[in-house]
C-alpha positions as CSV (number, residue, x, y, z in Angstrom):
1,X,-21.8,-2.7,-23.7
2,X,-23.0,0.7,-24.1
3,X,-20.8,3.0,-22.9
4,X,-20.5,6.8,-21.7
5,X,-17.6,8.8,-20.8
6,X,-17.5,12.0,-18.9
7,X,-14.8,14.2,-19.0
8,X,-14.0,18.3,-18.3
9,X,-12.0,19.3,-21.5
10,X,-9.9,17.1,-24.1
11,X,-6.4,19.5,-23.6
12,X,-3.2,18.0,-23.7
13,X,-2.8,15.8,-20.6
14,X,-2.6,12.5,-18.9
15,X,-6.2,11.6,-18.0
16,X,-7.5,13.1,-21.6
17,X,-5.0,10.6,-23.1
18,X,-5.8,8.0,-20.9
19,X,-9.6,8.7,-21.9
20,X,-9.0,8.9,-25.5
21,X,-7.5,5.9,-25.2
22,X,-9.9,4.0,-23.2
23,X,-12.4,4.9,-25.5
24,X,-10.6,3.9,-28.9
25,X,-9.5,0.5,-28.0
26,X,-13.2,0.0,-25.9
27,X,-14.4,0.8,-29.7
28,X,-12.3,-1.3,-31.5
29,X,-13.5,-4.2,-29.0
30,X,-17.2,-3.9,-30.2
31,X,-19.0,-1.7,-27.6
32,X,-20.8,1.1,-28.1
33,X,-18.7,4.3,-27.1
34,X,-19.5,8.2,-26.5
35,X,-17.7,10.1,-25.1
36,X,-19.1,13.9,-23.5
37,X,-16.9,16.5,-22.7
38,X,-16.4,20.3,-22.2
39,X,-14.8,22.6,-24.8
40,X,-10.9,21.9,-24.9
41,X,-10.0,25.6,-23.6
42,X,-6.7,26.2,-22.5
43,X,-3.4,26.8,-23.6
44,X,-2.1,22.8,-23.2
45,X,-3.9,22.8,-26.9
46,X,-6.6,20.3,-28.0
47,X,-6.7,16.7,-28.8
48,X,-10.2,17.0,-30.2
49,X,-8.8,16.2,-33.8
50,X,-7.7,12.7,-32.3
51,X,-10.6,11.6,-30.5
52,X,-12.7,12.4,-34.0
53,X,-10.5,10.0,-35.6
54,X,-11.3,7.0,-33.8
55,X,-14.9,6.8,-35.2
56,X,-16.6,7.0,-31.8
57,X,-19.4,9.8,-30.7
58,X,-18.3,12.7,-29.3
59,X,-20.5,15.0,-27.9
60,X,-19.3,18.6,-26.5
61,X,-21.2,20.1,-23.7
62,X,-20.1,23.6,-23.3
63,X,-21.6,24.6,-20.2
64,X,-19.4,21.5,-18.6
65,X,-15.9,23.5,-17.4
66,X,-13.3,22.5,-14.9
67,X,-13.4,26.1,-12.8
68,X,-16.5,26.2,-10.7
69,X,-18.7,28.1,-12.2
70,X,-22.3,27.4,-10.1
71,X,-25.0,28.7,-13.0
72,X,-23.1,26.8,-16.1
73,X,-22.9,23.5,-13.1
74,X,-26.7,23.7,-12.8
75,X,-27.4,23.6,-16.6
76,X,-24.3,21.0,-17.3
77,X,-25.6,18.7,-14.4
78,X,-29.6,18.7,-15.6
79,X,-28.2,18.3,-19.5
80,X,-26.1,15.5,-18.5
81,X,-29.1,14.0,-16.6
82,X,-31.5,14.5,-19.4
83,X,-29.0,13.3,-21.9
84,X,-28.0,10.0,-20.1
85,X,-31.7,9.0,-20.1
86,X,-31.6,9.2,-23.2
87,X,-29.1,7.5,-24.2
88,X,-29.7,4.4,-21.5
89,X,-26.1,3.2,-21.2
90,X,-24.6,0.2,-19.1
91,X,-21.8,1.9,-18.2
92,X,-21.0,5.7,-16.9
93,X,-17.8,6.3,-16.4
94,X,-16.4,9.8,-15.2
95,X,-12.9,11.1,-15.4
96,X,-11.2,14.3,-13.6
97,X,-13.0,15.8,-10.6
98,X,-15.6,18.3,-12.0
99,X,-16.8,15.8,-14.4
100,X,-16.8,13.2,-11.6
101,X,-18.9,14.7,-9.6
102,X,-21.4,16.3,-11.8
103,X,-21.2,13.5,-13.6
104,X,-21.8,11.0,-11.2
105,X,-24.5,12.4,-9.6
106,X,-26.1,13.2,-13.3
107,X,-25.9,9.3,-13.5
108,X,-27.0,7.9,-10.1
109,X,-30.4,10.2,-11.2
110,X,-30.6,9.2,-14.7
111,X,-30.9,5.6,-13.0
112,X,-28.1,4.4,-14.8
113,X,-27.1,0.8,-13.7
114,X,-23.3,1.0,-13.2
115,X,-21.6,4.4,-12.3
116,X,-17.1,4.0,-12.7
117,X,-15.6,6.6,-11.9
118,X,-11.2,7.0,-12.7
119,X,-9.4,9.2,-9.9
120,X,-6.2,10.4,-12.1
121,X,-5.0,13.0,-9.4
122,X,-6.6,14.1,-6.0
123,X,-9.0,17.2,-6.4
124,X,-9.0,17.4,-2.5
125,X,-5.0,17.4,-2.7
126,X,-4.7,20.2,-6.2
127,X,-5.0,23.9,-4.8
128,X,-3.0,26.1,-2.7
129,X,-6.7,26.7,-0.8
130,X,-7.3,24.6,2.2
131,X,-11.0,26.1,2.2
132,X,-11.0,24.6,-1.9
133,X,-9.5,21.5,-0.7
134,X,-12.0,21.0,2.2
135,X,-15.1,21.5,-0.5
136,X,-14.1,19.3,-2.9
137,X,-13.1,16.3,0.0
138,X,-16.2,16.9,0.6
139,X,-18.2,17.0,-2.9
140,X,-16.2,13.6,-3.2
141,X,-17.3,11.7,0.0
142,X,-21.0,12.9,-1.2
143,X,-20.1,11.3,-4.4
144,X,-18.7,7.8,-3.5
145,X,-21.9,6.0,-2.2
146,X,-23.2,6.9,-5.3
147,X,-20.6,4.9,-7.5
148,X,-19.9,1.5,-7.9
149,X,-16.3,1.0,-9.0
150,X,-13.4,4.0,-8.1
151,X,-10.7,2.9,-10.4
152,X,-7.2,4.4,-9.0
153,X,-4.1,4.9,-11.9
154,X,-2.0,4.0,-8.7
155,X,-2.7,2.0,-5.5
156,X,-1.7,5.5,-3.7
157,X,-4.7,7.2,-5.4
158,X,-6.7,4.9,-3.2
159,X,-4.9,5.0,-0.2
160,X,-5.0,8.8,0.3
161,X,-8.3,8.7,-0.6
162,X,-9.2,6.0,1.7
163,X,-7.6,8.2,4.6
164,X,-9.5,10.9,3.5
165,X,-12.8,9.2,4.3
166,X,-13.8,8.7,0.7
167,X,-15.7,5.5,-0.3
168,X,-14.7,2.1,1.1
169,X,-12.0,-0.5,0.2
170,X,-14.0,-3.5,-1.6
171,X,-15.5,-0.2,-4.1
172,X,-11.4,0.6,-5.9
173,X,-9.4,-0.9,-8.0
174,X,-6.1,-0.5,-9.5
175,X,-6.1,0.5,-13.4
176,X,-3.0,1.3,-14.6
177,X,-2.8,4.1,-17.2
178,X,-2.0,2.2,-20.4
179,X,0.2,3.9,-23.7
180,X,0.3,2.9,-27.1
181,X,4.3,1.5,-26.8
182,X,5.3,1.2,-30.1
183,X,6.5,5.1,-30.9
184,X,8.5,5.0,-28.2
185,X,10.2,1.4,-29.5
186,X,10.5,2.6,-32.9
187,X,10.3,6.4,-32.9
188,X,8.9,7.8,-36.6
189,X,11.7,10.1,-36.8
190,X,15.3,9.1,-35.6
191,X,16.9,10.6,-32.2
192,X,20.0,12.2,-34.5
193,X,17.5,13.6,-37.3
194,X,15.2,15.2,-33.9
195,X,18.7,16.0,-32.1
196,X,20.1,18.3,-35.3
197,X,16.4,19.7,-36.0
198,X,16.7,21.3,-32.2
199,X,20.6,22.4,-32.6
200,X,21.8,19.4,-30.3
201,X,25.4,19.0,-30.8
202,X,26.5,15.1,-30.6
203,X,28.3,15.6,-27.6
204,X,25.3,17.6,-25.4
205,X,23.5,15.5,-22.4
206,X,19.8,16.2,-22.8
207,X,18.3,16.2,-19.9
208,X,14.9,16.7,-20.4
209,X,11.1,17.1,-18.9
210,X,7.8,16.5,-20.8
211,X,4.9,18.9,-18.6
212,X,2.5,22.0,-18.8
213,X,4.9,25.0,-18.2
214,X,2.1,25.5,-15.0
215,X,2.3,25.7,-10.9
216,X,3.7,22.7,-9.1
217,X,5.6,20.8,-12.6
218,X,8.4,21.1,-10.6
219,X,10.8,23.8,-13.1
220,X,11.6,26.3,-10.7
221,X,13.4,23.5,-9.2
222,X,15.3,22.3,-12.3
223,X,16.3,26.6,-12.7
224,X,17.4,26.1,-9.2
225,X,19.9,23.1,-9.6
226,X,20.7,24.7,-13.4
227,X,23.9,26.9,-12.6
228,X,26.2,24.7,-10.2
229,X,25.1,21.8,-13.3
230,X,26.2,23.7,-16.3
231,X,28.8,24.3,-14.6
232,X,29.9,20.9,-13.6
233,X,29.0,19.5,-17.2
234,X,29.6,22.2,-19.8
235,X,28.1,20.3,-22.5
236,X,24.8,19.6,-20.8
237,X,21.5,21.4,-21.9
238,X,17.9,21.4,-21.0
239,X,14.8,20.5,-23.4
240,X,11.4,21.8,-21.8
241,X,8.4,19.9,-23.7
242,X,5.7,21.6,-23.3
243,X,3.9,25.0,-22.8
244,X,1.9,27.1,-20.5
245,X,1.0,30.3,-18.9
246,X,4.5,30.1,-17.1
247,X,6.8,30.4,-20.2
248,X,7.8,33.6,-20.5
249,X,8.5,34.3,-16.9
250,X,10.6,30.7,-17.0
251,X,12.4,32.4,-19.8
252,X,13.3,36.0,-17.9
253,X,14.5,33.8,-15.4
254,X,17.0,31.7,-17.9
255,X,18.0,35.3,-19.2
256,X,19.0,36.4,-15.6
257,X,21.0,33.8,-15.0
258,X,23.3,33.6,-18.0
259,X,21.4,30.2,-19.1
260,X,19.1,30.7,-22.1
261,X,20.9,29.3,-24.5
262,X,21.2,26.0,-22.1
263,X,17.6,25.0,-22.5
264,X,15.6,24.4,-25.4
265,X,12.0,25.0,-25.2
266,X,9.9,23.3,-27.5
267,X,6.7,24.8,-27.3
268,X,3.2,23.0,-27.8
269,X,3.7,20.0,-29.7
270,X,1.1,17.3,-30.5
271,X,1.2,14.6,-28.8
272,X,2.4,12.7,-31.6
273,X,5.7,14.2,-31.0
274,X,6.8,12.9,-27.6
275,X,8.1,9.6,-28.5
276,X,10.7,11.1,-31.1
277,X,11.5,14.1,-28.5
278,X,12.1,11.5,-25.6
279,X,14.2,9.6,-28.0
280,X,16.3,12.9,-28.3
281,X,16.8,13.4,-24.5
282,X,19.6,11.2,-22.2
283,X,17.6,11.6,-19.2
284,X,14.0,12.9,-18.3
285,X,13.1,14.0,-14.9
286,X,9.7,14.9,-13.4
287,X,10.2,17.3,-10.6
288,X,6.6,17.7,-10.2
289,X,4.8,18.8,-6.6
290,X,1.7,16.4,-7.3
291,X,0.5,13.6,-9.8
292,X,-1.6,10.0,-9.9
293,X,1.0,8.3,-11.8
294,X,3.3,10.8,-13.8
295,X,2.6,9.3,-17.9
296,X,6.1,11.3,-18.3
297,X,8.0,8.9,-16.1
298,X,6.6,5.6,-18.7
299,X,7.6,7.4,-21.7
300,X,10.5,7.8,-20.7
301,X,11.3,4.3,-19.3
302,X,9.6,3.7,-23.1
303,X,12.0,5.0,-24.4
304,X,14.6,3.5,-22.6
305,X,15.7,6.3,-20.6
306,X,16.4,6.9,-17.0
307,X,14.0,8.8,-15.0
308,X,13.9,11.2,-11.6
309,X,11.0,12.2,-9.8
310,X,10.1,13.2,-6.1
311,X,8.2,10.4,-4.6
312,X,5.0,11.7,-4.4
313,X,1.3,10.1,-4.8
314,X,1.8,6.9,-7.2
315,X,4.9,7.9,-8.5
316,X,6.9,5.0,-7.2
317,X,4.4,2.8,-8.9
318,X,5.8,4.7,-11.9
319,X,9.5,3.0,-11.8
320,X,11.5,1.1,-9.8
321,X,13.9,3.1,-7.7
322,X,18.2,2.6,-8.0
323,X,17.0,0.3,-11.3
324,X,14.9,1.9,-14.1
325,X,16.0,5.8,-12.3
326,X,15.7,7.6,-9.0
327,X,12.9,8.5,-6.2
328,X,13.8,11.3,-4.1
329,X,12.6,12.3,-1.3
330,X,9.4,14.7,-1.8
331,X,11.1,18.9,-2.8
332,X,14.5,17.8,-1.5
333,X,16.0,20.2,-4.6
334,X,19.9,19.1,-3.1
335,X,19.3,15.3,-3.6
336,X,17.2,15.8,-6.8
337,X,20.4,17.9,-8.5
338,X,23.0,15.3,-6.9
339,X,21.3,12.2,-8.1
340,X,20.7,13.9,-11.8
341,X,25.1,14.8,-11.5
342,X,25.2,10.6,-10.5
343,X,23.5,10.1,-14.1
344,X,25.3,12.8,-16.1
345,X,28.8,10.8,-14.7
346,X,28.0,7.5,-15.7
347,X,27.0,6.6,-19.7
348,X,27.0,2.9,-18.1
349,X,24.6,3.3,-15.8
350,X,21.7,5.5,-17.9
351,X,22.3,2.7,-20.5
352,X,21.1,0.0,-18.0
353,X,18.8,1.8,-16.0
354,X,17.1,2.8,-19.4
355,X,17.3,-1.0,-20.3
356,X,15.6,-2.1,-17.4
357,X,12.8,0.6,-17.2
358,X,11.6,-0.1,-21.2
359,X,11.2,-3.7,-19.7
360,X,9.0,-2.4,-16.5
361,X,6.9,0.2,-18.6
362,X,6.5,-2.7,-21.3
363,X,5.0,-5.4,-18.6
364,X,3.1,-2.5,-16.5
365,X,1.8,0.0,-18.9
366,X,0.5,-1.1,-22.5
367,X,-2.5,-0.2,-23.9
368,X,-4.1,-4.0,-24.0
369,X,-3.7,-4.3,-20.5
370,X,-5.3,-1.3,-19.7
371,X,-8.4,-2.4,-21.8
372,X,-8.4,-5.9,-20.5
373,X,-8.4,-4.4,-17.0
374,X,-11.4,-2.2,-17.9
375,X,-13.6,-4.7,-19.1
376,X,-12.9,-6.7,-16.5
377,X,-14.1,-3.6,-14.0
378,X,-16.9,-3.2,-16.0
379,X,-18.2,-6.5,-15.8
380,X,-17.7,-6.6,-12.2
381,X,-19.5,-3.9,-12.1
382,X,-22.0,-5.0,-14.1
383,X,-22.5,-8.2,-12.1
384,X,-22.4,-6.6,-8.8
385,X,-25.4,-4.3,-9.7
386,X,-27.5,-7.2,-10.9
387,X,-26.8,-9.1,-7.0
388,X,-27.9,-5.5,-5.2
């Protein structure tokens, strides 16, 4: 198949690496891949150098950004339309919500046969605005008749948006957001050589997160539960993956409350990194306000740790509660700190839990089975166009 993939900007995050991934192994399997994007601004950092690797086309469209911005829309919606005419592919698929919408309706008037398009969060869901919210619940309902499989990274993607009006049921499908496992089996560099490099003492409980130091991750409420924890567990410390516009006030904050040198703050670090960092932590937790499906709770279970998160969106889809970690309740900051105590305690029960989640991320989330699942869309898609 000839394939093109839309997407905002290729910054550190889950749907870039889902993208990046779809494309590779979509290469690797003999079709035709390019993938378009904006310019990777931001301070998450870039993972332009990785999608060059992979040998597939990339094509950067600078006028294509995720604020709205309505002159640089207009010129980014009639180059896309141009350029998919051009290029005449099978298959458009769009990630993120900008690139979505521009994108899909760029493809529906290119004539394109068969338009995907991958919800990995809810744009209608994202802002603090209601009146930003309302547009873009709109700008997707306009969107939907025009596309011909909505692929979901969780069933509860489709089920909010479903309630929302969007699309209909026979149009969405369930893709889970596959990983490339073996890292996180076999780490490059060992947990004690990573624990030493980041002056972690044998006997310190890591408890640790992997997110953009950004609104809604959820770290006010880990600075929250921080005192009455170190204090209970003397030997327990804090490793923040990650970086954002958020840092430095995140750090006053540690400073005010006696803490700073309880957490560890890595910085940016490529992505390359997180399987050897997970390996370092005890526990991760993902106190975030808002996902699809959090990639930080599967890397963890990867890794064959426990993990916490609020239930929210597909994040119960993400692990199995009381088994491979904990769901609590959405922002209940009291349970979320009492459940985290339950696994500092017990050494027994983060070594099975951590067990049985590398099993459930194994079965749920690898690459291959993302890929099979995509060409299978595709196909249906395909197929479905050629009946209308």
């Amino acid at each position: 198949m000839r394939i093109i993939h839309l997407i905002t900007r290729l910054i550190v995050g889950g749907a870039q690496e889902n993208t990046l991934l779809s494309c590779q192994r979509q290469r690797e399997r003999g079709h035709d891949v390019t993938l378009i994007t904006g310019p990777p601004l931001g301070p998450e950092g870039s993972l332009m150098d990785r999608a060059v690797s992979h040998g597939y086309r990339i094509e950067v469209l600078d006028d294509l950004r995720r604020a709205i911005l309505p002159l640089r829309d207009v010129r980014a919606y009639r180059h896309l339309t141009g350029r998919l005419r051009e290029l005449r592919p099978d298959i458009v698929h769009t990630h993120s919500s900008k690139a979505g919408i521009l994108g899909r309706h760029a493809a529906h008037h290119a004539g394109c046969p068969a338009i995907i398009h991958t919800i990995h969060g809810l744009a209608f869901t994202a802002s603090t605005s209601p009146l930003v919210n309302w547009v873009y619940k709109v700008l997707e309902k306009q969107a939907a008749p025009l596309t011909t499989r909505i692929v979901c990274v969780a069933d509860a993607m489709r089920d909010q948006s479903l309630a929302a009006g969007i699309g209909c049921t026979e149009q969405y499908v369930t893709v889970y957001s596959g990983m490339e496992t073996s890292p996180f089996l076999d780490p490059p560099v060992s947990r004690e050589q990573v624990r030493q490099t980041l002056g972690i003492r044998p006997e310190h409980l890591i408890v640790g997160t992997v997110a953009r130091l950004f609104d809604l991750k959820g770290h006010d409420d880990l600075l929250d539960a921080a005192p009455s924890l170190c204090v209970q567990f003397p030997n327990l410390r804090f490793l923040w993956v990650g970086d954002g516009r958020l840092r430095q006030s995140f750090e006053d904050r540690m400073t005010a409350l006696g803490l700073r040198d309880r957490f560890i703050l890595t910085g940016l670090v490529p992505p390359t990194r997180i399987p050897e960092l997970t390996a370092a932590m005890d526990i991760l937790v993902h106190p975030s306000r808002r996902e699809g499906l959090a990639r930080a709770l599967v890397q963890g279970q990867l890794a064959g740790k426990p993990v916490i998160a609020y239930d929210v969106d597909g994040n119960r889809e993400g692990l199995i509660d009381k088994q491979t970690g904990f769901l609590v309740q959405p922002f209940d900051r009291e349970t979320f700190s009492r459940q985290l105590a339950v696994l500092l305690t017990d050494p027994s029960l983060r070594q099975a839990m951590g067990i049985a989640g590398r099993v459930f991320a194994l079965q749920r989330f690898g690459a291959n089975a993302m890929a099979d699942a995509l060409d299978r869309v595709y196909q249906d898609a395909i197929n479905a166009t050629r009946r209308a």
